[in-house]
Biopython code that builds the backbone (N, CA, C, O; Angstrom):
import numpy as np
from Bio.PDB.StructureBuilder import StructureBuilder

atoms = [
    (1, "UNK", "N", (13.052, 23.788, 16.070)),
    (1, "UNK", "CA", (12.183, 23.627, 14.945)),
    (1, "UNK", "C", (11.387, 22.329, 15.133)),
    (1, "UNK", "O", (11.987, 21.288, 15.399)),
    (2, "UNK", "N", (9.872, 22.366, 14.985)),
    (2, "UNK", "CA", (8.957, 21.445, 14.927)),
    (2, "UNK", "C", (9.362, 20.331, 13.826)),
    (2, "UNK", "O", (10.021, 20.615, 12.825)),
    (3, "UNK", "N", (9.035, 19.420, 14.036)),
    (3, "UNK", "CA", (8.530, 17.879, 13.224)),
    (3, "UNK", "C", (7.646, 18.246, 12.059)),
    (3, "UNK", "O", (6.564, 18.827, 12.147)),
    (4, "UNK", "N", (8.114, 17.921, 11.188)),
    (4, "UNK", "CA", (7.292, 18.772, 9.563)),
    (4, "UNK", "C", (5.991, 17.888, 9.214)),
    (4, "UNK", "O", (6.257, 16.690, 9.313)),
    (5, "UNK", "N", (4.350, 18.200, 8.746)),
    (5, "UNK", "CA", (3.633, 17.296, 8.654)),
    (5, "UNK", "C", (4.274, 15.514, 7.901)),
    (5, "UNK", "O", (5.341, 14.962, 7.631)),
    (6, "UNK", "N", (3.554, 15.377, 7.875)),
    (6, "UNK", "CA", (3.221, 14.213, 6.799)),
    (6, "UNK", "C", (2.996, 14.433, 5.681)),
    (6, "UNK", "O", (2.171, 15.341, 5.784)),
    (7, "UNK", "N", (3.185, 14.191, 4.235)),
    (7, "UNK", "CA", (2.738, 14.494, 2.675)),
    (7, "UNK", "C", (1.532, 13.456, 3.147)),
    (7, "UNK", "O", (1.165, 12.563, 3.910)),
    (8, "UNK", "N", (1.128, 14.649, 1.648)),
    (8, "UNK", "CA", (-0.288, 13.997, 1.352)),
    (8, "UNK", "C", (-0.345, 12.833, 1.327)),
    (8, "UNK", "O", (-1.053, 12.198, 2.108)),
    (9, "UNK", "N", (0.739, 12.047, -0.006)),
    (9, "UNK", "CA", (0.119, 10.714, -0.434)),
    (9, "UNK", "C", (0.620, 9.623, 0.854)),
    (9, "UNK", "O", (0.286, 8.463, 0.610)),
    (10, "UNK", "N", (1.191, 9.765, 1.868)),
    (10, "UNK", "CA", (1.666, 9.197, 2.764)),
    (10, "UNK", "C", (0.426, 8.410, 3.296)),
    (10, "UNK", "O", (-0.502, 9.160, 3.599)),
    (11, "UNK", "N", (0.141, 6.827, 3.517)),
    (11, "UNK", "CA", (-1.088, 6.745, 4.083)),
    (11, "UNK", "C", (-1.152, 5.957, 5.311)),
    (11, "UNK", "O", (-2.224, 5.631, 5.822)),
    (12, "UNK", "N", (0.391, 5.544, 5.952)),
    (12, "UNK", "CA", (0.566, 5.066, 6.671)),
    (12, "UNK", "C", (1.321, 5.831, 8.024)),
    (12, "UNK", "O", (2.022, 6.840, 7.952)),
    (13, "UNK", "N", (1.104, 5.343, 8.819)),
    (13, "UNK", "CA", (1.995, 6.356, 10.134)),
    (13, "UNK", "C", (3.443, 4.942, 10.318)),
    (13, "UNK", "O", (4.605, 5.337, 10.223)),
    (14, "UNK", "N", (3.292, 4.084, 10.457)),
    (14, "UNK", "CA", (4.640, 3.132, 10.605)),
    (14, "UNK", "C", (5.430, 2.376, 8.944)),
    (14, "UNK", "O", (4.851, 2.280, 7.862)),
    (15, "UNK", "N", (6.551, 2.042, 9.197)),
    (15, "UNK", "CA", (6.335, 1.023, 8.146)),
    (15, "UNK", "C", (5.958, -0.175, 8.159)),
    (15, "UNK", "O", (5.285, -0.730, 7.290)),
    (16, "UNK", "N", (6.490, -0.765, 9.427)),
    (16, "UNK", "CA", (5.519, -1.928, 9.745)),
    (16, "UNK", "C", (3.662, -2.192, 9.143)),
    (16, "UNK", "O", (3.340, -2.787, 8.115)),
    (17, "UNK", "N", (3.047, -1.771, 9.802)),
    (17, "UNK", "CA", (1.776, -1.261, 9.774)),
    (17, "UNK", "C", (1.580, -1.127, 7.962)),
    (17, "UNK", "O", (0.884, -1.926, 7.336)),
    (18, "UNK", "N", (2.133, -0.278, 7.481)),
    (18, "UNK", "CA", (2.016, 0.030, 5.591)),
    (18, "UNK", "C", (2.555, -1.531, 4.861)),
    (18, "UNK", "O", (2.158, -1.920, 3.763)),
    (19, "UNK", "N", (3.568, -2.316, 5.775)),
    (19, "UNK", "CA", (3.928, -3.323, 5.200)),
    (19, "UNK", "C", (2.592, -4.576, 5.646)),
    (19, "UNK", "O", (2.272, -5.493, 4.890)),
    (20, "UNK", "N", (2.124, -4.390, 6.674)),
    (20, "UNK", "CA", (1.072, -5.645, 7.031)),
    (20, "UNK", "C", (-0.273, -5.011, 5.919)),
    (20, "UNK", "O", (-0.781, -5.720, 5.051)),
    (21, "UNK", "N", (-0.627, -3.751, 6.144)),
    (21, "UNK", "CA", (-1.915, -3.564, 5.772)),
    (21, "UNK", "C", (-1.737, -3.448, 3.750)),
    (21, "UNK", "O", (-2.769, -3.524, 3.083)),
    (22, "UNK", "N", (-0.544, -3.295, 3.139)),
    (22, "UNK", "CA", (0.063, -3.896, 1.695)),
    (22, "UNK", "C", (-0.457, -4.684, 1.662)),
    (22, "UNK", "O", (-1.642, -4.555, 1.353)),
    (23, "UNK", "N", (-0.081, -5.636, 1.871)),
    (23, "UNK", "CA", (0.112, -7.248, 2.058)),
    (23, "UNK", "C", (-1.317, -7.551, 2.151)),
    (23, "UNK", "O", (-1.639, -8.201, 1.157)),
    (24, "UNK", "N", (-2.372, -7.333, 2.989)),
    (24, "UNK", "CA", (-3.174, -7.568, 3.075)),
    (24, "UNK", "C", (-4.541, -7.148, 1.832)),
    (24, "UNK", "O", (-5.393, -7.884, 1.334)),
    (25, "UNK", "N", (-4.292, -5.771, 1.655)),
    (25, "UNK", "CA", (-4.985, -5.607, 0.055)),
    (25, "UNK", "C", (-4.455, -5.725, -0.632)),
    (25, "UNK", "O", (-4.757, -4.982, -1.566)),
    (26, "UNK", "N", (-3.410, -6.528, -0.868)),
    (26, "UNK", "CA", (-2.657, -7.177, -1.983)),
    (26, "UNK", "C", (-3.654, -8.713, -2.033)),
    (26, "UNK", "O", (-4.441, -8.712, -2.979)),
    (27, "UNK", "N", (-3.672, -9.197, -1.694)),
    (27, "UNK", "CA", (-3.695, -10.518, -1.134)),
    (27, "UNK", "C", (-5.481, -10.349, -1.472)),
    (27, "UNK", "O", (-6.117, -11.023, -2.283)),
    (28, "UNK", "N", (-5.827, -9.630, -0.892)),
    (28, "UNK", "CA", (-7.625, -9.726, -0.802)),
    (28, "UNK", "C", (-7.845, -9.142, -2.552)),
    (28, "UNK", "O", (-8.594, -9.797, -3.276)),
    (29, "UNK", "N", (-7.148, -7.919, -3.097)),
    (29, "UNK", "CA", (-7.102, -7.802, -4.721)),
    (29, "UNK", "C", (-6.969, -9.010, -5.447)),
    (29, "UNK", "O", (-7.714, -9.336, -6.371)),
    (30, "UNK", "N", (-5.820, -9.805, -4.937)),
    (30, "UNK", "CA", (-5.695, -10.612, -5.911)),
    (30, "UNK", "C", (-6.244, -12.071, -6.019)),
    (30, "UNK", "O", (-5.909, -13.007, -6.744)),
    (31, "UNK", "N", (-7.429, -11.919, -4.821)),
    (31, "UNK", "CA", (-7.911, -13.088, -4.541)),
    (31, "UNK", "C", (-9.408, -13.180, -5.223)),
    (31, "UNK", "O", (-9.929, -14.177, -5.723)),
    (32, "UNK", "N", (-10.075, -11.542, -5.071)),
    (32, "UNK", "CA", (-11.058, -11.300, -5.804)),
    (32, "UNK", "C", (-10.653, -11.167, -6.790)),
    (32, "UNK", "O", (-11.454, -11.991, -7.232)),
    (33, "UNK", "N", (-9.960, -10.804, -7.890)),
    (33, "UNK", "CA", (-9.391, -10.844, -9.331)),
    (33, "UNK", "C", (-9.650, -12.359, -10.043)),
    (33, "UNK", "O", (-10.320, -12.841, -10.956)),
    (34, "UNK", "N", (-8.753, -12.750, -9.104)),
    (34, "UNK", "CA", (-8.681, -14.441, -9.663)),
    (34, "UNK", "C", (-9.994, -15.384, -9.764)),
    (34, "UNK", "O", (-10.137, -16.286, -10.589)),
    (35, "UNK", "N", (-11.264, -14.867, -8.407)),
    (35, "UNK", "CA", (-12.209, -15.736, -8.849)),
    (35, "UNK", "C", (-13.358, -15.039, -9.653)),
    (35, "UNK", "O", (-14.462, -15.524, -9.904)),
    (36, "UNK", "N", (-12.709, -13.364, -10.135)),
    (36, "UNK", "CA", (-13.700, -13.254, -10.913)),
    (36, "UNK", "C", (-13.298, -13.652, -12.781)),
    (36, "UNK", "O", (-14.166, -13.576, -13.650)),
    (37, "UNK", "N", (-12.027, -14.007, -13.032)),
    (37, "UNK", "CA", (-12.215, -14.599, -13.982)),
    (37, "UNK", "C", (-13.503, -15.692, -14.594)),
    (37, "UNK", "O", (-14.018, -16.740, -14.204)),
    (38, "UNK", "N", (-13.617, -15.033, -15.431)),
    (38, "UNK", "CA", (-14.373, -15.861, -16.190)),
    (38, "UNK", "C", (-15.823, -15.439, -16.644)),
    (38, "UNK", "O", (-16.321, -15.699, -17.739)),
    (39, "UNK", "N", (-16.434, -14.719, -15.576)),
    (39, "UNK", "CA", (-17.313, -13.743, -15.418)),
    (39, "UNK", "C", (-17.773, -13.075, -16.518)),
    (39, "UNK", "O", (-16.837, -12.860, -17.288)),
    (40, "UNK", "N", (-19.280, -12.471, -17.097)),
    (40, "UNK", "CA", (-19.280, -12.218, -18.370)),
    (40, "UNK", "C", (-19.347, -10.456, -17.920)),
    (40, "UNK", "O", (-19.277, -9.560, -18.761)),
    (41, "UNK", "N", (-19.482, -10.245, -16.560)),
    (41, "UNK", "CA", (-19.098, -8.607, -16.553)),
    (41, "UNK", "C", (-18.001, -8.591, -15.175)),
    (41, "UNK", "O", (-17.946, -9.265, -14.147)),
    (42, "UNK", "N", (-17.351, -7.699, -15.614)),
    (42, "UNK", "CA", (-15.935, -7.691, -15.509)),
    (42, "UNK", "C", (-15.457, -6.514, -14.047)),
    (42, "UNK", "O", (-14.385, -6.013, -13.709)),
    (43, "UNK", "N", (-16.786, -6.449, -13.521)),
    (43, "UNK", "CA", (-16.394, -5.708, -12.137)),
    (43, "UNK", "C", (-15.749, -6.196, -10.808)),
    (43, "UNK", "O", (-15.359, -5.731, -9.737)),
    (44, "UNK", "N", (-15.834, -7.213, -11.361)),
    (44, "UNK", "CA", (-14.968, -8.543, -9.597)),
    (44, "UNK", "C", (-13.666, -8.020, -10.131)),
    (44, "UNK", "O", (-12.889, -7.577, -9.285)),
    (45, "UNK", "N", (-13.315, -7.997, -11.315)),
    (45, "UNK", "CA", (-12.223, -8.014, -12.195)),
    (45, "UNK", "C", (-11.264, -6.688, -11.416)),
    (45, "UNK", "O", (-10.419, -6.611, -10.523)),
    (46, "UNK", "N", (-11.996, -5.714, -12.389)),
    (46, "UNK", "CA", (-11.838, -4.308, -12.136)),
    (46, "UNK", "C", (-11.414, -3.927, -10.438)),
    (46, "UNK", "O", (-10.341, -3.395, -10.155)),
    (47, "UNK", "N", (-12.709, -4.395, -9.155)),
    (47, "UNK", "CA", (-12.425, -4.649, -8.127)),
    (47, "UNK", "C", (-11.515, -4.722, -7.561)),
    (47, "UNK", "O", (-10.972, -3.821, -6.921)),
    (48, "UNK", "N", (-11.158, -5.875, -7.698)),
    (48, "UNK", "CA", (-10.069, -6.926, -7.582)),
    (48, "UNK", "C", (-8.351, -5.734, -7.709)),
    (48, "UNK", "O", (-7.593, -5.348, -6.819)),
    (49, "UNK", "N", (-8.341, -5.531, -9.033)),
    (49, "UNK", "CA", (-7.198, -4.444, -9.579)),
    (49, "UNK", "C", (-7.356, -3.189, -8.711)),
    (49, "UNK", "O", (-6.258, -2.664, -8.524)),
    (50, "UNK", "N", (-8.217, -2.638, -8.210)),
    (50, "UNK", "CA", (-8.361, -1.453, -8.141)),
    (50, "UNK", "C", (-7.801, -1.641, -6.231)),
    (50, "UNK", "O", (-7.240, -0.735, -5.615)),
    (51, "UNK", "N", (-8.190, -3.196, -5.564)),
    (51, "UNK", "CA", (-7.925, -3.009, -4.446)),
    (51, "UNK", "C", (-6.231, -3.747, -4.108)),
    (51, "UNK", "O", (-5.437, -3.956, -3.190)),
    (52, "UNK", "N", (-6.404, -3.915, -5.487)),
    (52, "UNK", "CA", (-4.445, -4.912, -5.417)),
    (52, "UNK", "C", (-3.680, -3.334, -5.911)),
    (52, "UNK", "O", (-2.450, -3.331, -5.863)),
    (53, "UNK", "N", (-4.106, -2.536, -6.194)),
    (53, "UNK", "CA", (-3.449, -1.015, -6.596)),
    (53, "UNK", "C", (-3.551, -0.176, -5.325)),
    (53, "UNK", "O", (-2.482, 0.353, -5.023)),
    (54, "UNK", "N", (-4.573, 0.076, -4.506)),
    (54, "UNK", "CA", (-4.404, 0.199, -2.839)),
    (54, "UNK", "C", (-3.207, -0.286, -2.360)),
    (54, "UNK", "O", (-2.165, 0.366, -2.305)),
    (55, "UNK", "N", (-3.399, -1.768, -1.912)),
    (55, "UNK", "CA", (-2.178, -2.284, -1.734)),
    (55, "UNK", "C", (-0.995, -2.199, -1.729)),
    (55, "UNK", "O", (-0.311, -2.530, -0.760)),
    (56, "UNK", "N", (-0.443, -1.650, -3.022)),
    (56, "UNK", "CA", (0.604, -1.247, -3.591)),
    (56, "UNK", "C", (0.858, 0.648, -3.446)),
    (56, "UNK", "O", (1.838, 1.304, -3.800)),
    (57, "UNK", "N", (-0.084, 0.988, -2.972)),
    (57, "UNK", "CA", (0.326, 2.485, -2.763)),
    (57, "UNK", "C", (0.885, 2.158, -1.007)),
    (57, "UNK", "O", (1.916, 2.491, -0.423)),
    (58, "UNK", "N", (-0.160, 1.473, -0.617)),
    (58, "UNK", "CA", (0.118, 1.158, 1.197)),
    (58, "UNK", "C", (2.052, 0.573, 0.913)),
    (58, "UNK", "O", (2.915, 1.266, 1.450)),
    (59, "UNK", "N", (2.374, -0.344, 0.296)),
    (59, "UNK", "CA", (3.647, -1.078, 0.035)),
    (59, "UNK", "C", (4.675, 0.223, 0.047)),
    (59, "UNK", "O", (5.732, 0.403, 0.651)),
    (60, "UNK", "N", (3.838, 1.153, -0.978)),
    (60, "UNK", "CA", (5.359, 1.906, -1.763)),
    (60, "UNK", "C", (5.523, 3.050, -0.853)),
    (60, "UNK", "O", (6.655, 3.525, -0.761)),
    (61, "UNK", "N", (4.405, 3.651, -0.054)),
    (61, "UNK", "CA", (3.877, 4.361, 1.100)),
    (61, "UNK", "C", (5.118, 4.009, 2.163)),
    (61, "UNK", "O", (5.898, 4.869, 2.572)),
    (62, "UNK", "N", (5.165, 2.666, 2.523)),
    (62, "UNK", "CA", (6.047, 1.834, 3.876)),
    (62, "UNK", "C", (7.410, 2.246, 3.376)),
    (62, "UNK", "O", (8.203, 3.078, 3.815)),
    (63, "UNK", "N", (7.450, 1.644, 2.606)),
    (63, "UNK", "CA", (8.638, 1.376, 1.877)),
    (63, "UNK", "C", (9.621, 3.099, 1.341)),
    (63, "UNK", "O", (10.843, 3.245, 1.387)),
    (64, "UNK", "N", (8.921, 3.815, 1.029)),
    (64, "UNK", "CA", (9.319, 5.235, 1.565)),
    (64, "UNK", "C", (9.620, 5.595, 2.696)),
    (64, "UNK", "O", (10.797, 5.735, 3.030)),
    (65, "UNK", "N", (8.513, 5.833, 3.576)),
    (65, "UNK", "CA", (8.735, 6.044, 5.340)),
    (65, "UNK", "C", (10.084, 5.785, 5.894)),
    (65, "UNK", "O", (10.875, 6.474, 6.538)),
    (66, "UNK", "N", (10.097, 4.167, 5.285)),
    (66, "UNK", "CA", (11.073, 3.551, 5.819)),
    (66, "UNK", "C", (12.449, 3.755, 5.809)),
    (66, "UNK", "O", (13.278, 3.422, 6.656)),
    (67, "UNK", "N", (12.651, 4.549, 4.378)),
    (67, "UNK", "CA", (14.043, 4.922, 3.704)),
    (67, "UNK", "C", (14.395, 6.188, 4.473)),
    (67, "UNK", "O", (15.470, 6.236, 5.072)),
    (68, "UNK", "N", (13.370, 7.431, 4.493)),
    (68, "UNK", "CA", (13.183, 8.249, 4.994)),
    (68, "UNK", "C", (14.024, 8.067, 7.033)),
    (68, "UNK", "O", (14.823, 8.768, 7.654)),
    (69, "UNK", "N", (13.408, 7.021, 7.313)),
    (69, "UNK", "CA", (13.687, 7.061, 8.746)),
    (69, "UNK", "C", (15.092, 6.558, 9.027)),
    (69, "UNK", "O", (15.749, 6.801, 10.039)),
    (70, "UNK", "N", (15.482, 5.767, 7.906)),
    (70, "UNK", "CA", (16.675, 5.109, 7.868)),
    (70, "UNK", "C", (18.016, 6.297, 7.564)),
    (70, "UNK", "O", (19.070, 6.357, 8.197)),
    (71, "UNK", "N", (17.662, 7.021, 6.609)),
    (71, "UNK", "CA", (18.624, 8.318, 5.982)),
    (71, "UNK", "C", (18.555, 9.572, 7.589)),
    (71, "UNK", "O", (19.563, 10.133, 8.019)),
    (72, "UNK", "N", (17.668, 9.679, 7.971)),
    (72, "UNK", "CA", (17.445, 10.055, 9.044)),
    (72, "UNK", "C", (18.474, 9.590, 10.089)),
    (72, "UNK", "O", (19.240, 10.532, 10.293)),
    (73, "UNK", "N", (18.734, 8.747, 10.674)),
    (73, "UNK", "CA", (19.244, 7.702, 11.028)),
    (73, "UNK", "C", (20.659, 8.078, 11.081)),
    (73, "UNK", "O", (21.416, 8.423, 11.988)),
    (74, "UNK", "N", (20.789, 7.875, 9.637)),
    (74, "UNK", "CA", (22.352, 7.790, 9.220)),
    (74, "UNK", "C", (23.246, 9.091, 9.498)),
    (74, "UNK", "O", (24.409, 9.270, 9.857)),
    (75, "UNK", "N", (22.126, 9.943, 9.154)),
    (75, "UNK", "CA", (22.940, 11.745, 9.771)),
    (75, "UNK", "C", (22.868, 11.909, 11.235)),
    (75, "UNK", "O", (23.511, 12.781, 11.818)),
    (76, "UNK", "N", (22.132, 11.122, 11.796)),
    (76, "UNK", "CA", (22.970, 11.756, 13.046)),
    (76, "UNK", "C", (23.538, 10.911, 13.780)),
    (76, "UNK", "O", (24.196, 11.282, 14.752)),
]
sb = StructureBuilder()
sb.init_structure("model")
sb.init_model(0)
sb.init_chain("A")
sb.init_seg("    ")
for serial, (resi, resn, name, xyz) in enumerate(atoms, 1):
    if name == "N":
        sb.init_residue(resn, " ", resi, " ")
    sb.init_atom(name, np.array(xyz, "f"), 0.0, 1.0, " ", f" {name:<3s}", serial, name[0])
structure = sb.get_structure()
């Protein structure tokens, strides 16, 4: 029996890789967030959230894989 695809929401192929590229639109979200405070329109804002929420799908993405390969692991 073949190797079963990938799910959809999966957006990473390693966990490594889902944990660097997290981290990284984490980091760039929350960097544009922070200097758009203050701003009288609120799209740096929005931005900002929308690419620190990327981030966090890439994180929870790894962080699955990872459990996955580990339980894997453990059965045989």
């Amino acid at each position: 029996m073949g190797r079963g695809k990938n799910p959809w929401w999966q957006t990473t192929k390693t966990p490594k890789g889902g944990f660097i590229l997290g981290g990284i639109w984490i980091f760039l979200g929350s960097a544009r967030a922070v200097t758009a405070i203050g701003e009288p329109i609120g799209w740096s804002l929005i931005l900002g959230l929308l690419t620190a929420l990327l981030g966090a799908a890439y994180l929870i993405s790894a962080l699955l894989l990872r459990r996955r390969q580990r339980s894997q692991a453990d059965e045989e």
